[in-house]
N, C-alpha and C positions, 0 to 999 in steps of 0.2 A: 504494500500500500504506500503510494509516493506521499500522500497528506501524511503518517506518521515518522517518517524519519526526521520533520523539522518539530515535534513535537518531545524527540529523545535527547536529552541532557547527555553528557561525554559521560561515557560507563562507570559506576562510582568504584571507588578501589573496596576491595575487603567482596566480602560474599555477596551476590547478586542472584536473588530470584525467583524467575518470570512465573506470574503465574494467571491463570486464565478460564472465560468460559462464552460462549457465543458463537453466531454462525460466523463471525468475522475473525475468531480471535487465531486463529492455526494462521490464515495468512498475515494476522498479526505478528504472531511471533515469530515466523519467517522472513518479515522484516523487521523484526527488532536484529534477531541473528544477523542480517545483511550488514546491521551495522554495527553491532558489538562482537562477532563471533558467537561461540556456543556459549550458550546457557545452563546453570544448573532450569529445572522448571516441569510444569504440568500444565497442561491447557486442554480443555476439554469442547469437543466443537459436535455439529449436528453428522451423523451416520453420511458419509459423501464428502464430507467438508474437508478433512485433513489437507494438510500439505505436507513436503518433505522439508525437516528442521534437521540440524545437526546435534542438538543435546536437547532442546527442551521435547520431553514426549507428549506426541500429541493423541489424547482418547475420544474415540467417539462414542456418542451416544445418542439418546434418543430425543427428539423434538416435533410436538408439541407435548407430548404426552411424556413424562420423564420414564425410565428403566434402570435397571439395575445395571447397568454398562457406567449411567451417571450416577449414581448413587455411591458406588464403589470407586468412581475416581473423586467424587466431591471428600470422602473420608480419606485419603490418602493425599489430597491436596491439604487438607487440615493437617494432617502429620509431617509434612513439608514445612509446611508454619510452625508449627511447636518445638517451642528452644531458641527462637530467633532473640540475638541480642539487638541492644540499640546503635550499633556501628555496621547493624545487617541494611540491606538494601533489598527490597521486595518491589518489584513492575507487574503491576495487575493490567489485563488486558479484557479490557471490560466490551460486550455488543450485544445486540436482541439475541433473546434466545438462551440468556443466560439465566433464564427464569426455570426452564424446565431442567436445563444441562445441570445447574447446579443444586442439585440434589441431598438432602441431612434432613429428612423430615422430623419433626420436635415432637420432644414428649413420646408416648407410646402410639404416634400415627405410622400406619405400617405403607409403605412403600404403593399399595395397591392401594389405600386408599389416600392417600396422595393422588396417586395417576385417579382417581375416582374424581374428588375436587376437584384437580383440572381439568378434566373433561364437562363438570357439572358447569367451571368459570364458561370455559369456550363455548358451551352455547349458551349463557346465561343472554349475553347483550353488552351484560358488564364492559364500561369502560376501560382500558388499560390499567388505568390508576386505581380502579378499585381492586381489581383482579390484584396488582400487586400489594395492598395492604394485605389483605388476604394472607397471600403465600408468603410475605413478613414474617405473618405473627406464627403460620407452623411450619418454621425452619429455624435450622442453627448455624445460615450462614449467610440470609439476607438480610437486607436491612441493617448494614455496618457492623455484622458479626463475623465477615471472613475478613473486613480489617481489622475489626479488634482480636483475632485469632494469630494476628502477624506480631501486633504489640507485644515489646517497645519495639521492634523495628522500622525503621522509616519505609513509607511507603507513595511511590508515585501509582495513580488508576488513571490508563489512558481509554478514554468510554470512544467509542461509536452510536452513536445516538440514533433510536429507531422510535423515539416517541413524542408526542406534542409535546411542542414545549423545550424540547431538551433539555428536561428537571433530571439534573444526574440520580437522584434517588429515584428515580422509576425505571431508568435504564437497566435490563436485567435484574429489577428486584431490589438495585441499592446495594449488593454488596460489600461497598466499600464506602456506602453513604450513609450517615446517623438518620433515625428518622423518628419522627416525636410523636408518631399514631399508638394508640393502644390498641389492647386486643377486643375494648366494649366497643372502638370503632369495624374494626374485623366482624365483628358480633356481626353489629347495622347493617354492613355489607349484606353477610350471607340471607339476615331476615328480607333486605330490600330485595333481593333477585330471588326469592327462595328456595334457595340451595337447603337439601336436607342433607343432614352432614352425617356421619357416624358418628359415633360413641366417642371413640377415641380421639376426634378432632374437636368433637364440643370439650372434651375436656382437657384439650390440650387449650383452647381456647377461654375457660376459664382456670388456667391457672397463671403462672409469672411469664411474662413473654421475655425472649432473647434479643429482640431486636433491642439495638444500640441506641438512645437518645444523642441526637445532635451535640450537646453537651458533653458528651462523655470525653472525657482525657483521654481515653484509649484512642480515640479518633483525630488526636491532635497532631498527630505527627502522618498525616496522613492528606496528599493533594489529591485531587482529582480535576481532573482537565479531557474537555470534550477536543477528541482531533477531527472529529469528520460528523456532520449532519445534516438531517435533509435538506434545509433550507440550501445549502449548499450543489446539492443535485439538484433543485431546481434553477437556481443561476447559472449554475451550467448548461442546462438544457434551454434556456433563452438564452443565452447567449448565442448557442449554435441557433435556433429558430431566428431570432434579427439579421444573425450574419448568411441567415436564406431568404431572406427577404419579408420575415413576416411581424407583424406586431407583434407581443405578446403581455398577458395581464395573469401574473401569479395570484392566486386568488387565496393563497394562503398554503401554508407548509404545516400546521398543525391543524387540519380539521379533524375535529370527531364528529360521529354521527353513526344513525343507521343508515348501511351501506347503501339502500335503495331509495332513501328517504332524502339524502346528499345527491345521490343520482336526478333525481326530479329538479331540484333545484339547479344543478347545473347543464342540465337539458335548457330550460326556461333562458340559463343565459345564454346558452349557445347558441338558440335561436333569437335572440336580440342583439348577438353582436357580428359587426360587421366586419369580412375580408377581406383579405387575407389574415387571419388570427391565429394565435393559438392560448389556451387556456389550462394554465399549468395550477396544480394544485398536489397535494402532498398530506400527510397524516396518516392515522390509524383509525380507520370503520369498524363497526361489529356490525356483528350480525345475530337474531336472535334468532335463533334456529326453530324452525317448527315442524322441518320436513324431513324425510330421512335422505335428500339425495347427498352429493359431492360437489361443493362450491367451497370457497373463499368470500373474503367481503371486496376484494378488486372484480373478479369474475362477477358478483351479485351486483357488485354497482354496472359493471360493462353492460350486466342483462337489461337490468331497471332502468341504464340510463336507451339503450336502444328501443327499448318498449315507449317511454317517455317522449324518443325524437323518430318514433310513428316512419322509417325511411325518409328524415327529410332530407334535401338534395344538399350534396358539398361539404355536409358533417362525419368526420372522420374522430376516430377515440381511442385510445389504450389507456390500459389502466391492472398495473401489473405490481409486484411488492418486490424490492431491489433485492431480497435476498433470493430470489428464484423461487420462493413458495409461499402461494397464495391459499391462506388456512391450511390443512392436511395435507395436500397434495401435491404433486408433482410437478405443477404448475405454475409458472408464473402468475398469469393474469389471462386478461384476452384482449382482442381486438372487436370494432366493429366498424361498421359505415353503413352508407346509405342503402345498401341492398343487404340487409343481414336479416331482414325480418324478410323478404323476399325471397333468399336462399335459406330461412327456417324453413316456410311455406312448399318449398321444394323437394325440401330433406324430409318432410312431416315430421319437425320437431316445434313441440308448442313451446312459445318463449313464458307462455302467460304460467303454463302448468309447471313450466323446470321451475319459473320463479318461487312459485308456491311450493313446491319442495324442498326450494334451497339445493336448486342443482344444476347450478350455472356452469359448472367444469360438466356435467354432461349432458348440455345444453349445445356450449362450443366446440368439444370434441365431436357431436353427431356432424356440426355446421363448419370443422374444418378452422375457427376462428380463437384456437389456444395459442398461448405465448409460451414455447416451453423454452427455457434459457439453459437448465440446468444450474447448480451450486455455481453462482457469483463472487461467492467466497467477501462479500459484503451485509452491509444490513442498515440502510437508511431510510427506512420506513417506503409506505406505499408513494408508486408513483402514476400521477396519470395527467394524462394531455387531451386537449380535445382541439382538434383545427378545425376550425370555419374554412372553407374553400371564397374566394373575390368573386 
C-alpha cells in the first residue's frame, strides 16, 4: 500500500512488533516489511487475503461470521503481547473486518454463539456503530483491550478506515481505541433490534465489561493514526471523472441508511441532474433482511436504485464495497443502466421479487450485471457512482 509507507516512522531500535487484523492488514504488513525488513509479528486477514511476508505470519480466517481459524490466532496474538516492556515497540495494523477476525469472546460466551450474535447483528439493520458497541462489551480484545494487553509498551495503530465518519473507535471494533459505552448501553442495542440472545451473552452482558474507558493510563502510551479512507477514494475517482470531461458532485463519503431506501433518493437526483455528470457517494448501508435470498447492501441499493430509475435513458450506476465483498458473498457489487430492467424482462428474472427477498447477487448473476473483483487486499468502505449521460 503506497498511502502507508509515508505514515511509518524510521524502525524504533530495541524489539518491534507488528501486529494485526482486517481484510487490508496482510498487504499491510507486507508493506510495512518493504520498508523495515522482517518482522517479529501476527496479522490475521479474511480466508483469500494473505500475502507473502518474510517474518510476520500471516492467518486467515473467517469473515463475516468469525471461526475458530480466528479465535485461535486472536489468543496467540494476546500471548505475543504478554511481557512487553516499556522500551518495547508494538505496530498494530488496524482495517474492516477486524470485527469478526479478531476473535476472544468474554465471559463464558462460547464461540458458536458469538458466530450466533453476529449473524443475528447482520440482518438486524443495525447500524455499524451499534453493531460494534455490541461486540465491545462481549470481547476481551475490542474496545482498547488489545492495546491495553501491549501495556507498558509503546504503541503506534495505523487504521484503514471503512466506516462513517472515520471515528477510529468503530474501525474494527476499536481495538486499540478506549471507548466510554457500557454494557446497559449494549443492553439498549440488543432490546432496540430485538436480538434474543443466549444465556450466556445476557450474562456476560450483565456483568463487568473489559472494554477500556478512554481515560485509562493503559491507553496513554498508545497513537492511532488513520492512513487511508474513503473520503479519499472518492477524490480520486473525481478527479479521474473531471480529467474525462465530466462534472462531478460527491454527495457525501459517510452515508448510512437503508440500502434501498438511499437508493430512491439518489434515483430522484439522478434524474434532476444534468450532463455530462457523475455522482459519487461512499458509506456503509444495511440492510434488514427479510428474505432468504443472497444480496449485499451495494447489490440491494444497485437493484432499488434501477427499479426507482424505471430504464430511464443515459443513467448509468455501480455500486460495489472496495474490499471485493459485498455482505457474504463473492461479490463485489453490480452494475446497471438503462436497459437492465429490459434484459431482466428477457432473462425472466423479476427485479421486484429478488428485491423482496433480498436477493440482489441472484438477481444480477441471472442478468449477467455482477462486479466480481476478487480480494483487493483493501477496505475503504462502499463505493458507488452514478453518471448522467449530456
Amino acid at each position: 500500500m503506497r498511502s502507508l509507507a509515508g505514515y511509518l516512522p524510521p524502525r524504533p531500535a530495541g524489539r518491534v512488533t507488528v501486529i494485526g487484523a482486517g481484510k487490508a492488514s496482510a498487504r499491510m504488513a507486507e508493506a510495512v516489511e518493504a520498508e523495515w525488513g522482517p518482522c517479529e509479528g501476527l496479522v490475521i486477514t479474511r480466508y483469500g487475503y494473505a500475502r507473502p511476508t518474510q517474518a510476520i505470519r500471516i492467518v486467515e480466517a473467517a469473515h463475516p461470521v468469525p471461526d475458530q481459524a480466528g479465535r485461535q490466532a486472536t489468543d496467540e496474538m494476546l500471548d505475543l503481547l504478554a511481557g512487553l516492556r516499556p522500551e518495547d515497540f508494538v505496530l498494530a495494523l488496524i482495517s474492516g473486518g477486524a470485527s469478526a477476525l479478531l476473535t476472544a469472546p468474554a465471559g463464558r460466551v462460547t464461540l458458536a454463539e458469538k458466530q450466533a450474535v453476529n449473524r443475528m447483528l447482520l440482518a438486524s439493520g443495525a447500524p455499524i456503530g451499534q453493531m460494534n458497541v455490541l461486540r465491545k462489551h462481549l470481547s476481551r480484545v475490542k474496545g482498547g483491550q488489545l492495546a491495553a494487553a501491549a501495556h507498558p509498551a509503546r504503541m503506534l495503530a495505523l487504521l484503514v478506515s471503512d466506516v462513517p465518519g472515520d471515528d477510529p473507535a468503530l474501525i474494527g471494533s476499536g481495538p486499540t481505541v478506549g471507548d466510554d459505552s457500557t454494557v446497559a448501553d449494549a443492553l439498549a442495542i440488543t432490546r432496540q433490534w430485538g436480538l434474543e440472545l443466549p444465556a450466556s451473552v445476557q450474562d456476560a452482558l450483565a456483568g463487568e465489561s473489559g472494554v477500556v474507558p478512554t481515560a485509562d493510563p493503559r491507553l496513554s502510551r498508545v497513537e492511532n493514526v488513520i492512513c487511508a479512507a474513503p473520503s479519499a477514494s472518492l477524490q480520486a475517482a473525481a478527479d479521474m471523472a473531471r480529467a474525462a470531461g465530466y462534472e462531478v458532485e460527491i454527495l457525501g463519503d459517510a452515508i448510512e441508511g437503508e440500502a434501498r431506501d438511499i437508493a430512491r433518493a439518489h434515483a430522484d437526483l439522478a434524474r434532476a441532474a444534468k450532463g455530462p455528470c457523475i455522482l459519487l457517494s461512499g458509506g456503509e448501508l444495511t440492510v434488514t433482511r427479510q428474505g432468504d435470498g443472497t444480496g449485499g447492501p451495494n447489490a440491494e441499493y444497485a437493484l432499488a436504485l434501477a427499479l426507482a430509475l424505471d430504464d430511464a435513458p443515459g443513467i448509468h450506476a455501480i455500486a460495489c464495497d472496495t474490499d471485493g465483498v459485498d455482505g457474504a458473498a463473492e461479490v463485489a457489487g453490480a452494475l446497471i443502466g438503462p436497459d437492465t430492467l429490459r434484459i431482466a424482462r428477457q432473462q425472466g428474472a423479476d427485479p421486484q421479487a429478488a428485491l423482496a427477498r433480498n436477493d440482489a447477487h441472484g438477481f444480477f448473476a441471472a442478468i449477467g450485471g455482477q462486479v466480481v473483483t476478487g480480494p483487493t487486499l483493501t477496505n475503504v468502505n462502499d463505493f458507488r457512482a452514478i453518471l448522467i449521460e449530456g
